[in-house]
NUMARZA-988245 format. One record per residue (C-alpha): residue in three letters; x, y, z. Coordinates in nm, 3 decimals. Example, Ala and Ser with C-alpha at 12.3 -4.5 7.8 and 13.67 -1.06 7.14 Angstrom:
<dotis>
@code:Ala, x:1.230, y:-0.450, z:0.780
@code:Ser, x:1.367, y:-0.106, z:0.714
</dotis>
This chain:
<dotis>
@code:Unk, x:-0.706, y:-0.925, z:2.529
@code:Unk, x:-0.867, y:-1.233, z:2.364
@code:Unk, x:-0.787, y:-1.050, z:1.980
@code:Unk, x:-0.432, y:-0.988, z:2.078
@code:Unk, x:-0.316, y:-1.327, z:2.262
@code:Unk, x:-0.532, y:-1.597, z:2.059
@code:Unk, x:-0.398, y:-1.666, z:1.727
@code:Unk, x:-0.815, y:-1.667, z:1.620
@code:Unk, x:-0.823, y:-1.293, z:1.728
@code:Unk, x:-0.470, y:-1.218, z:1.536
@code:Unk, x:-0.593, y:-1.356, z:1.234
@code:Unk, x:-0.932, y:-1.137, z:1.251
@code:Unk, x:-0.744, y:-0.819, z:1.354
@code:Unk, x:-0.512, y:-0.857, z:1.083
@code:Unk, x:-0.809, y:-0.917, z:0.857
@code:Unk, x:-1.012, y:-0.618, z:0.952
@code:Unk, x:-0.653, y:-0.430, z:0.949
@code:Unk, x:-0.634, y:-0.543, z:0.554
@code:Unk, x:-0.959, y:-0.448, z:0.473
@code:Unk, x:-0.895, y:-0.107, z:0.632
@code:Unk, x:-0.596, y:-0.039, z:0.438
@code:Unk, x:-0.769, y:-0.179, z:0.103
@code:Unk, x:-1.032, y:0.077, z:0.117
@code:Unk, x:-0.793, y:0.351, z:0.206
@code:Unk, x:-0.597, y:0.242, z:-0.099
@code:Unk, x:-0.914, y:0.315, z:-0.344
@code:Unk, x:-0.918, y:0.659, z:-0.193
@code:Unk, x:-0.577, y:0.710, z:-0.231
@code:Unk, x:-0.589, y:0.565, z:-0.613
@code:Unk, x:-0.918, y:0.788, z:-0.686
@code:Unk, x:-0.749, y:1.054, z:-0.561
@code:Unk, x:-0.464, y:1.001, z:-0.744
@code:Unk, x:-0.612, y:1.000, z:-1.119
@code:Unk, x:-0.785, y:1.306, z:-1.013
@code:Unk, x:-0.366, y:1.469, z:-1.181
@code:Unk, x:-0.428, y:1.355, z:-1.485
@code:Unk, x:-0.767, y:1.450, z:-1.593
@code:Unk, x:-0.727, y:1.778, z:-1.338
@code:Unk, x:-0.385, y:1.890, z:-1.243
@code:Unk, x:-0.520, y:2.197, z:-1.034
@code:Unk, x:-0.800, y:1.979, z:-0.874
@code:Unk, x:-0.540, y:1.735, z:-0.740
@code:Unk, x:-0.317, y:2.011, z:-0.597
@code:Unk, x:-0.636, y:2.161, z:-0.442
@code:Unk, x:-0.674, y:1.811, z:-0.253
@code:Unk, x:-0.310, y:1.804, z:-0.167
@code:Unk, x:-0.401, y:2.132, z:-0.006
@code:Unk, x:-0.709, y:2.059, z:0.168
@code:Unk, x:-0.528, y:1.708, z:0.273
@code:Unk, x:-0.191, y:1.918, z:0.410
@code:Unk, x:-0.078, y:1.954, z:0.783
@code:Unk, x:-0.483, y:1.990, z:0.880
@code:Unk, x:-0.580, y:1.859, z:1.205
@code:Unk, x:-0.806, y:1.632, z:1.065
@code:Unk, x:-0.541, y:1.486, z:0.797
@code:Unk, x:-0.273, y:1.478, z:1.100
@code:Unk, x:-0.557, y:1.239, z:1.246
@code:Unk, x:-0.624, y:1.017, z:0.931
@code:Unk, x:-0.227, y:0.989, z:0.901
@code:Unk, x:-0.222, y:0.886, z:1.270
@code:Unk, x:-0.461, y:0.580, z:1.230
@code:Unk, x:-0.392, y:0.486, z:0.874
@code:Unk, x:-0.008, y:0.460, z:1.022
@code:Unk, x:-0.154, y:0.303, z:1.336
@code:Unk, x:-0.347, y:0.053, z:1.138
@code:Unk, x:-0.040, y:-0.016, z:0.880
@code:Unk, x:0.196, y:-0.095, z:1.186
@code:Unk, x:-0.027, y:-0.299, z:1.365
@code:Unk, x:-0.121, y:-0.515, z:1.018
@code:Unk, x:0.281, y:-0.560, z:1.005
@code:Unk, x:0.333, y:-0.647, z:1.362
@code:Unk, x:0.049, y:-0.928, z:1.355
@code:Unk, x:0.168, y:-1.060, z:1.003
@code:Unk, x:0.517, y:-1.122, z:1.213
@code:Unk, x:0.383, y:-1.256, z:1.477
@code:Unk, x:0.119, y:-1.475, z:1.293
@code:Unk, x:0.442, y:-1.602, z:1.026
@code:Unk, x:0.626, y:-1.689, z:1.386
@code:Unk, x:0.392, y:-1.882, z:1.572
@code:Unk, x:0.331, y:-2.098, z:1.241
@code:Unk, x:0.686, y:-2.160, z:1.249
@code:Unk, x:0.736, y:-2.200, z:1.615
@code:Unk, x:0.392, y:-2.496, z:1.568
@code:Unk, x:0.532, y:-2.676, z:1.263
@code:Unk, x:0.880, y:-2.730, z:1.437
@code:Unk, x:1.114, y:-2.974, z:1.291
@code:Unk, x:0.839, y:-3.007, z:1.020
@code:Unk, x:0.899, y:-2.676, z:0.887
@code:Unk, x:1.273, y:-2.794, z:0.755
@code:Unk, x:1.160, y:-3.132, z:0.645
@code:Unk, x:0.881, y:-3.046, z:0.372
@code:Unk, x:1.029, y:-2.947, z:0.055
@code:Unk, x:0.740, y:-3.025, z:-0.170
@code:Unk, x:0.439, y:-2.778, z:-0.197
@code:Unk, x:0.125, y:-2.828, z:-0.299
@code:Unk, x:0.020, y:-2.725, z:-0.635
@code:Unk, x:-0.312, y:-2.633, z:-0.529
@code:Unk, x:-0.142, y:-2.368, z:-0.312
@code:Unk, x:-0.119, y:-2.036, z:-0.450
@code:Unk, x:0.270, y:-1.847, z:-0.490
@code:Unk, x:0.109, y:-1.564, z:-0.340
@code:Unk, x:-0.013, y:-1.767, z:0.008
@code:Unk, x:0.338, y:-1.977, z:0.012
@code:Unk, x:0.505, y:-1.606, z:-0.030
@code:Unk, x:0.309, y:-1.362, z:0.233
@code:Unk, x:0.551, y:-1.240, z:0.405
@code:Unk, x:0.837, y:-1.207, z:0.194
@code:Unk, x:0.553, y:-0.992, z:-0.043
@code:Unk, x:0.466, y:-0.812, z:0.285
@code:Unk, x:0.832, y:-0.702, z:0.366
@code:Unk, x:0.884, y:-0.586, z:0.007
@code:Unk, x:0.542, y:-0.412, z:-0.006
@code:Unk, x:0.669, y:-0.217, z:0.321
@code:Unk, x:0.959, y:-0.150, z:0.142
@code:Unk, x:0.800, y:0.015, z:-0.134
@code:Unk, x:0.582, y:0.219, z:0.135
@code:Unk, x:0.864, y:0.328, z:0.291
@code:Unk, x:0.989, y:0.488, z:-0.093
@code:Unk, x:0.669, y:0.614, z:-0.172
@code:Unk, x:0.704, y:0.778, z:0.197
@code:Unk, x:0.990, y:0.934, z:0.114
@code:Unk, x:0.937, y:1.055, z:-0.251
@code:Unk, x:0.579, y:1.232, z:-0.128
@code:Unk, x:0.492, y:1.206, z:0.268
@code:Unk, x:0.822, y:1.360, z:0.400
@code:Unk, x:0.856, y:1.634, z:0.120
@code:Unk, x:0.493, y:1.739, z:0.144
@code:Unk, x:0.293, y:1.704, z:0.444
@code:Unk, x:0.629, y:1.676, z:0.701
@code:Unk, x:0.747, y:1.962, z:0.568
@code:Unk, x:0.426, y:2.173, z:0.624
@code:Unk, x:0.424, y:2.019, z:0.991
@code:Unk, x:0.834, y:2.084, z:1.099
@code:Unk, x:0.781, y:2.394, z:0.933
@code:Unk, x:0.443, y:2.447, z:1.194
@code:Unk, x:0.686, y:2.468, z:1.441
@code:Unk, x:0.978, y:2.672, z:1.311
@code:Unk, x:1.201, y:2.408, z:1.148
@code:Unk, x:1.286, y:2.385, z:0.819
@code:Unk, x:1.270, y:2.043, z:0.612
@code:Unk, x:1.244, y:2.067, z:0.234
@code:Unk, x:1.089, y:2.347, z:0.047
@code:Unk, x:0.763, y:2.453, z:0.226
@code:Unk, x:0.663, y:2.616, z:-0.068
@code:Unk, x:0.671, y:2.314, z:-0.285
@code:Unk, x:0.459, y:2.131, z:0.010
@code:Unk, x:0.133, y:2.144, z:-0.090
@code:Unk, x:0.231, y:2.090, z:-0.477
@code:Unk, x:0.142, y:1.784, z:-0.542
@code:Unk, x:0.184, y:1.775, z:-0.916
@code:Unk, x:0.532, y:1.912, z:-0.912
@code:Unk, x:0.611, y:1.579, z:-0.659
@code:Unk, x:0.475, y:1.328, z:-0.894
@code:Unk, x:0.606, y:1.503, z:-1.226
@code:Unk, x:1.007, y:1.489, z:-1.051
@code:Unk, x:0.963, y:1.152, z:-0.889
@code:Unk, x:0.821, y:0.952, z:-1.220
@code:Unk, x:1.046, y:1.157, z:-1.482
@code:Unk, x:1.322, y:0.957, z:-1.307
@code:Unk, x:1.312, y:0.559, z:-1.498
@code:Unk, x:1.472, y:0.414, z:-1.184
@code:Unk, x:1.205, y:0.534, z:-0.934
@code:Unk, x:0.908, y:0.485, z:-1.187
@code:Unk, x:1.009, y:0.086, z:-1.236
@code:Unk, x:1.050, y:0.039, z:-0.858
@code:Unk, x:0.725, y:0.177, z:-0.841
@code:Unk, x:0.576, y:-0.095, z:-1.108
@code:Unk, x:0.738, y:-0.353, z:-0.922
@code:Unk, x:0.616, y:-0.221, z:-0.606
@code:Unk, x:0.258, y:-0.212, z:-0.743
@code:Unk, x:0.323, y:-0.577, z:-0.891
@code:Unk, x:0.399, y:-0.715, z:-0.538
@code:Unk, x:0.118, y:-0.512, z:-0.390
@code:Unk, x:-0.092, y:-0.664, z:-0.657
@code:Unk, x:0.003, y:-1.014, z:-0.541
@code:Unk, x:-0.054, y:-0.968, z:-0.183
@code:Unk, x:-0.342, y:-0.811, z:-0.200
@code:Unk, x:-0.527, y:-1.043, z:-0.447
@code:Unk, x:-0.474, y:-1.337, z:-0.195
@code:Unk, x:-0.532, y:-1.122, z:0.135
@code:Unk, x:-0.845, y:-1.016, z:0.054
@code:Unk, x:-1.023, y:-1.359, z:-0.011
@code:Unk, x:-0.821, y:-1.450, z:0.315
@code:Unk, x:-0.945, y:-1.185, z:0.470
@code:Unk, x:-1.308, y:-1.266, z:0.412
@code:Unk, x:-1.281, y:-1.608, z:0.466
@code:Unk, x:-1.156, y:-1.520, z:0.841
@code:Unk, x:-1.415, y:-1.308, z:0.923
@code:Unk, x:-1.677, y:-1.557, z:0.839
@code:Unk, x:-1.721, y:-1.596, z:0.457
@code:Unk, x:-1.689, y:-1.967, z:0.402
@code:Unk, x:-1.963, y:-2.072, z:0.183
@code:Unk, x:-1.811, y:-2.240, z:-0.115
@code:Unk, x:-2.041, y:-2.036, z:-0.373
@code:Unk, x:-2.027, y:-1.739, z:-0.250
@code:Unk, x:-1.640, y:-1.746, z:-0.141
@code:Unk, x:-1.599, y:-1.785, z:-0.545
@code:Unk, x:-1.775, y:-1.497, z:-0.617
@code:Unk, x:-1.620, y:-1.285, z:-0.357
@code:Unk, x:-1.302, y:-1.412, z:-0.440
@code:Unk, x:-1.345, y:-1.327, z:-0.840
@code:Unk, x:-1.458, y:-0.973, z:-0.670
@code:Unk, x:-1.212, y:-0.898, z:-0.470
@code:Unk, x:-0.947, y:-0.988, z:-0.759
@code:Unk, x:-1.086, y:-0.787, z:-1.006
@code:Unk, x:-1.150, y:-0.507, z:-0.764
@code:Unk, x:-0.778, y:-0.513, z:-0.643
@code:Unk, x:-0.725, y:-0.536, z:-0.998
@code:Unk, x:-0.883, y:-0.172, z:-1.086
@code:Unk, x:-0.717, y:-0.059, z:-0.794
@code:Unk, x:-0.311, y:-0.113, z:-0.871
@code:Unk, x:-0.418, y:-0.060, z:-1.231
@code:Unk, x:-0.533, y:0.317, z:-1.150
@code:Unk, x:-0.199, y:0.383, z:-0.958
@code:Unk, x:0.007, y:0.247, z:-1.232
@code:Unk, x:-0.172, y:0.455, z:-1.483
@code:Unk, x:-0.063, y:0.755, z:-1.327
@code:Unk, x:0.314, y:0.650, z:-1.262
@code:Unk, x:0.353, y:0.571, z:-1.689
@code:Unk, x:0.166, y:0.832, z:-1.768
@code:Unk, x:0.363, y:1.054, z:-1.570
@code:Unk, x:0.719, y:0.898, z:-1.675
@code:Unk, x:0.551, y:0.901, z:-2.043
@code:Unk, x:0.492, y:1.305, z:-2.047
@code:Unk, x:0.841, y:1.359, z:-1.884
@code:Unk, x:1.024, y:1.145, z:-2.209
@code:Unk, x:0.791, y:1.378, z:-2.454
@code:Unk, x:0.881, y:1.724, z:-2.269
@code:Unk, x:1.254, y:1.605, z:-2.258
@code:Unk, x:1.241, y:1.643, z:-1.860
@code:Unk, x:1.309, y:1.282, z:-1.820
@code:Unk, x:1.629, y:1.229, z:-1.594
@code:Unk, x:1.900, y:1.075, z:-1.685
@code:Unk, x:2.013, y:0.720, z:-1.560
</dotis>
C-alpha cells in the first residue's frame, strides 16, 4: 500500500518499472540484429517466441509492467503539479543546469507510447495476435505470415514514412531513456557523487548501444528495400 499511495514508493516503482523495461529492450534489440546477420535464425525465434504459453506470459507482464510505468509517470507529473500550484504558471525561466530531457518527461513519455503503440501494430497484432485469434477459430491477418518475422520487418521498413517515424521514435526513446536511467538509480539509492558519474556515463552509453542496434536494423532494412526496388512509394 505504502509503494502505491506515497509519492517515495511511486517514484521507486516507477524506477524498478524502467529498469524492467530497459533490460527487456536489450533482449528485444539482441534479438532483433539476430535478421541481419541470420534471417532464418530470427524467424526461428519469432517461432519459438509465437502464441506459446510461456511468451503469452512474458507479453502479459512486460504489458503489465509498461502500463503500470505509464500510469505512475501520470500520476507522479500530477501530484507535482497539483504541489507547485500557482507556482507552476508563474516560473517561466528554467534552469540551465536542468537537462531538456528532465524538463520534457512526459511529453517524451506520451510520444514514446505513441511509437509503441505503431510498432504494436506493424508487428504484435500481425504476428503473435494473429496466431492467438486464430487459436480460437477467428481469423485476423494472414496466419501463415504469423510467425514470419522477416517478411514483417522487410514490408514495414521498405515503406520511408514508417521507417522515419521509427528513427524519430527511437530518437525520443533515446532521450527518455538516457535521463531515466540515472533517475532511476539515483531513486533506488545510488547517490554518491562519484559513483552516480560513472553510472550515469554507463547507463548513457549503454542506452546508447541499445537504440543504436534497433536503428541499425530499421536503415538497413529500408536500405536493402531501395537496392531490390521493393521500396514503396510515398
Amino acid at each position: 500500500m505504502w509503494l502505491i499511495c506515497s509519492s517515495i514508493g511511486r517514484k521507486l516503482l516507477m524506477s524498478v518499472t524502467g529498469v524492467f523495461l530497459i533490460l527487456f529492450l536489450t533482449f528485444h534489440c539482441v534479438m532483433n540484429l539476430v535478421v541481419i546477420f541470420s534471417p532464418e535464425g530470427y524467424d526461428a525465434i519469432c517461432k519459438f517466441l509465437g502464441a506459446n504459453w510461456y511468451a503469452l506470459a512474458g507479453t502479459a507482464v512486460l504489458a503489465g509492467g509498461f502500463l503500470l510505468h505509464i500510469l505512475l509517470a501520470f500520476l507522479l507529473y500530477w501530484q507535482n503539479l497539483k504541489a507547485r500550484g500557482k507556482a507552476a504558471y508563474a516560473v517561466t525561466a528554467k534552469p540551465k543546469e536542468v537537462e531538456w530531457a528532465s524538463q520534457n518527461m512526459l511529453a517524451l513519455g506520451i510520444t514514446v507510447a505513441a511509437f509503441l503503440l505503431l510498432h504494436f501494430w506493424n508487428f504484435w497484432a500481425k504476428m503473435q495476435l494473429v496466431e492467438i485469434l486464430h487459436g480460437f477459430g477467428m481469423e485476423f491477418g494472414d496466419v501463415s505470415k504469423a510467425a514470419d518475422g522477416v517478411y514483417h520487418i522487410r514490408n514495414t521498413f521498405a515503406c520511408p514514412v514508417t521507417a522515419a517515424l521509427y528513427l524519430v521514435g527511437l530518437g525520443a526513446l533515446w532521450f527518455h531513456l538516457t535521463h531515466g536511467f540515472w533517475s532511476a538509480l539515483q531513486t533506488i539509492g545510488i547517490s554518491n557523487q562519484v559513483w552516480f558519474k560513472r553510472w550515469r556515463c554507463i547507463g548513457n552509453t549503454y542506452v546508447t548501444l541499445v537504440i543504436l542496434g534497433f536503428a541499425v536494423v530499421v536503415v538497413t532494412f529500408f536500405v536493402q528495400s531501395l537496392c531490390n526496388g521493393t521500396c514503396c512509394a510515398l
